[in-house]
C-alpha positions as CSV (number, residue, x, y, z in Angstrom):
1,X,119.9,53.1,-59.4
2,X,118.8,53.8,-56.0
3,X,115.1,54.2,-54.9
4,X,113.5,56.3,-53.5
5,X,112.7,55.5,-49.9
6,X,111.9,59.2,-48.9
7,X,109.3,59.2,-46.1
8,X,106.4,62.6,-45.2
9,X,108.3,65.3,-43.8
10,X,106.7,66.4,-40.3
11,X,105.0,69.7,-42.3
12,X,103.8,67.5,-44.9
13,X,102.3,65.4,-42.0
14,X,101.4,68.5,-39.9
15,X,99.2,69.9,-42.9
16,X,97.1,66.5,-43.7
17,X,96.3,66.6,-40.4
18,X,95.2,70.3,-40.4
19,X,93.0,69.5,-43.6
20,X,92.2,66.5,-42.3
21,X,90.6,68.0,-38.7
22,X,89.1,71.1,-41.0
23,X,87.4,68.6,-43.2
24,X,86.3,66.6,-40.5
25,X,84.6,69.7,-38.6
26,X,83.0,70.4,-41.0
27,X,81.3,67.2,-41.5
28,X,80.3,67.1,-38.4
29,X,78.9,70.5,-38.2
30,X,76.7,69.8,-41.5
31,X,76.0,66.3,-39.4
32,X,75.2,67.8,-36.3
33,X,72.8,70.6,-37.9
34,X,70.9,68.7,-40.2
35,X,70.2,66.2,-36.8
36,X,68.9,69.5,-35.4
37,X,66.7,70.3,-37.9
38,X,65.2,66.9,-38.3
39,X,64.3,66.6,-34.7
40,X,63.1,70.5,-34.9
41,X,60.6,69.2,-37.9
42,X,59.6,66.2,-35.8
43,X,58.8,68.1,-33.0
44,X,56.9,70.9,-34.9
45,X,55.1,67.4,-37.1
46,X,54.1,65.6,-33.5
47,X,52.7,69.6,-32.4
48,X,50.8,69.4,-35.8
49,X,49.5,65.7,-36.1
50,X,48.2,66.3,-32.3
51,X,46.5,69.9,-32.9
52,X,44.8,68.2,-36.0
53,X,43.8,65.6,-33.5
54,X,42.3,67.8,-31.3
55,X,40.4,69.8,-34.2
56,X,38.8,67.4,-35.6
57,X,37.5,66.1,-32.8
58,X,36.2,69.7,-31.4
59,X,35.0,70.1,-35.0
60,X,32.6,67.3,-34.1
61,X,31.6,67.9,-31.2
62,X,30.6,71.9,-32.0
63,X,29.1,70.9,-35.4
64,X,26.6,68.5,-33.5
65,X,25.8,71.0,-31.0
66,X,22.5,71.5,-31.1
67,X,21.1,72.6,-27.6
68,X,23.5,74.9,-25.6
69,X,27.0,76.5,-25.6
70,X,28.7,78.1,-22.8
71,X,32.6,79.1,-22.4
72,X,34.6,80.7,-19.5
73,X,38.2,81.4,-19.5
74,X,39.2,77.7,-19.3
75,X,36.3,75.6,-20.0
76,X,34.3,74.8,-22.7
77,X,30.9,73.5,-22.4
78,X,28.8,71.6,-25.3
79,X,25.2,70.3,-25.0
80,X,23.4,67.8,-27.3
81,X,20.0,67.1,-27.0
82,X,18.9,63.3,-27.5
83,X,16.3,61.6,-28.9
84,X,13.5,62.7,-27.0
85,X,12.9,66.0,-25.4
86,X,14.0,64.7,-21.6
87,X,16.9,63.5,-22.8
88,X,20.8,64.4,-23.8
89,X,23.9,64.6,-23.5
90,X,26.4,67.4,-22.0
91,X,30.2,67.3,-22.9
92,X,32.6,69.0,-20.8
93,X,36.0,70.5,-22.4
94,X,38.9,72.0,-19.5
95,X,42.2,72.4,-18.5
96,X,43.7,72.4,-15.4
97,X,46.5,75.3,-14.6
98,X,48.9,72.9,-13.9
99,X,48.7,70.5,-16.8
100,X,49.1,70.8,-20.2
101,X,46.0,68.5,-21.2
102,X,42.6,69.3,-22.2
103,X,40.7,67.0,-21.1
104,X,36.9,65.6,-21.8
105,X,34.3,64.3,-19.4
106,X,30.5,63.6,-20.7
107,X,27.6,63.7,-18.6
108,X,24.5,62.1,-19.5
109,X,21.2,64.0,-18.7
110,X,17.6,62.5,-18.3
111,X,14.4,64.4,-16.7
112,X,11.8,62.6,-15.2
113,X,8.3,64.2,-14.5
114,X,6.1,63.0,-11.5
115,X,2.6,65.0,-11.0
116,X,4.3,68.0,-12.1
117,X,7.1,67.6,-11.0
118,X,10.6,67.5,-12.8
119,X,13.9,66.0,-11.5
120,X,17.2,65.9,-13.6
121,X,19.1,62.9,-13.3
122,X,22.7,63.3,-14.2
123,X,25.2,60.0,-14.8
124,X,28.7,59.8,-15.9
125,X,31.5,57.0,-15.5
126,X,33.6,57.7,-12.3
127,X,37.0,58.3,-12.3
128,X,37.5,55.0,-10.3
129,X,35.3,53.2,-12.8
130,X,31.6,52.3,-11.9
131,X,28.7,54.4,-12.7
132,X,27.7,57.8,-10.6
133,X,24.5,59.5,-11.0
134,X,23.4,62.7,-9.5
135,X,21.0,65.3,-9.9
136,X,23.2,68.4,-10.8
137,X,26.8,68.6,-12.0
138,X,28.5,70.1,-9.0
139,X,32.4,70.9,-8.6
140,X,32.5,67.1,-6.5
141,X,30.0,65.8,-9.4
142,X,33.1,66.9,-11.7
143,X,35.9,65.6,-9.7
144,X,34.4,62.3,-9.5
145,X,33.5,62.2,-13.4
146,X,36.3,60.5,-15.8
147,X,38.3,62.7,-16.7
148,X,39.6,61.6,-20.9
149,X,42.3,63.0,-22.4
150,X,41.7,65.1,-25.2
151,X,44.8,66.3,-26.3
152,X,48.1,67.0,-25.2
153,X,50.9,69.4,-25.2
154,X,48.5,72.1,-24.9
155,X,50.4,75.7,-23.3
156,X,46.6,77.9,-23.1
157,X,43.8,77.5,-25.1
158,X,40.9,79.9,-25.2
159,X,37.3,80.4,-26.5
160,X,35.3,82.9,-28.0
161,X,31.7,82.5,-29.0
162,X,29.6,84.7,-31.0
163,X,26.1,85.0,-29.9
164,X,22.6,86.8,-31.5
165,X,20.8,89.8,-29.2
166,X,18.1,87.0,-28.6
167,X,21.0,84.4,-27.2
168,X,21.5,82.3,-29.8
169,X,24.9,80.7,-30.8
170,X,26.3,82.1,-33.9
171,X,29.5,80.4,-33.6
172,X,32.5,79.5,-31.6
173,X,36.1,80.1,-32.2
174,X,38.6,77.9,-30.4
175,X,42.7,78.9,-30.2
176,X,45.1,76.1,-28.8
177,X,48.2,76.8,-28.0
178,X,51.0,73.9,-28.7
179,X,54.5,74.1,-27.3
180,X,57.0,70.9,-27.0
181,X,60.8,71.8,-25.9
182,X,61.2,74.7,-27.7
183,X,58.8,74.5,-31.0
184,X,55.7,76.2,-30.6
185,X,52.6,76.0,-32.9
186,X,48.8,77.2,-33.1
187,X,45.6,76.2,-34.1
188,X,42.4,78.2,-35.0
189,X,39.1,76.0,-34.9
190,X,35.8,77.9,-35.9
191,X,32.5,76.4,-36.7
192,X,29.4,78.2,-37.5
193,X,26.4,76.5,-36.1
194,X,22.9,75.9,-38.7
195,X,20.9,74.2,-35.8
196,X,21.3,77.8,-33.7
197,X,21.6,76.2,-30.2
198,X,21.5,78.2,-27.1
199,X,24.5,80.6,-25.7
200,X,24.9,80.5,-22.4
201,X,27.6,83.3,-20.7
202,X,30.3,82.6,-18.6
203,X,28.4,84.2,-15.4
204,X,26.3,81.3,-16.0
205,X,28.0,78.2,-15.5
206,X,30.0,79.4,-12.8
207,X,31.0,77.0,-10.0
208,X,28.2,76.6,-7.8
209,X,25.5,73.8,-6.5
210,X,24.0,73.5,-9.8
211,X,26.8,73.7,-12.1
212,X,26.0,74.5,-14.8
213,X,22.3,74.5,-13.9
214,X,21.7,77.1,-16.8
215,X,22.2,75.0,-19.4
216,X,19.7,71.8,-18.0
217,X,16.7,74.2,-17.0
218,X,17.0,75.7,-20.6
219,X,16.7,72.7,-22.5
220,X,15.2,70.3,-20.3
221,X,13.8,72.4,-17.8
């Protein structure tokens, strides 16, 4: 009895490896999207975790404010007042055009009174490290001032406050804008304010020599 010793014809072989490169494509494809979507999910989980960040710690900082509120167009301005009347504590919110960070810097704010006499004494940490003190918060007064990150990934950001006929702070309403190669995502922080501190417009705290003087003369002035 003779075996059989018959080999794969070259169709036979020709087919396997047609099924073989269809099934193989495939795999890859299925590999190759589900990769996709578990770096789209990271991405749009990172955009998240950091916009929670960033509201929760705005959250604070507007539920505590109890002295003054101003916002322009990029910049957000908080102030706290401290344990005595002379005394508190003004934190500034901004982003610069070209960055996508929103960045804090705090300035501490004393008043002195001498036969009548008031003067504001402003200090903050430098930039360079070291303390700087000065007796309104000018653009150069800014510059120099540590500058902390408060979040990034930030696109635009914007602020809207509602305010009372008499100029009191009703409550602000914060939008930030996330965006990381491709995924994009939003956040809405609003916080209505029971200590009613004081708003303070945009025309207000506009760059000048005592920047923003509006807010110090108001409550310490």
């Amino acid at each position: 009895m003779k075996g059989n010793n018959k080999g794969f014809s070259l169709v036979e072989l020709l087919v396997s490896f047609a099924i073989l490169g269809l099934v193989s494509t495939i795999i890859m494809g299925i590999t190759v999207s589900g990769t996709n979507m578990f770096n789209r999910n990271k991405k749009i989980l990172s955009l998240q975790y950091k916009s929670q960040l960033a509201s929760n710690q705005l959250h604070n900082y507007l539920q505590n404010c109890d002295g003054a509120l101003a916002a322009g167009t990029d910049e957000l301005w908080v102030a706290r007042k401290g344990e005595s009347a002379s005394q508190g504590t003004i934190y500034y919110f901004s982003k610069p055009d070209d960055e996508n960070v929103i960045y804090l810097r705090i300035f501490d704010v004393s008043v002195t009174e001498d036969e009548g006499v008031k003067t504001t004494n402003i200090s903050y940490t430098k930039s360079g490290g070291g303390q700087g003190n000065s007796t309104a918060i000018s653009t150069a007064v800014i510059t120099d001032c540590l500058a902390e990150p408060l979040c990034s990934g930030v696109t635009s950001w914007s602020v809207d406050v509602g305010a009372t006929d008499t100029g009191v702070a009703k409550y602000a309403s914060v939008i930030l804008n996330f965006e990381l190669t491709g995924s994009a995502y939003s956040k809405n922080i609003t916080e209505s304010f029971r200590s009613k501190p004081i708003y303070v417009s945009a025309d207000d705290v506009a760059p000048g020599s005592s920047y923003p003087g509006t807010i110090i003369s108001r409550i310490w002035g």
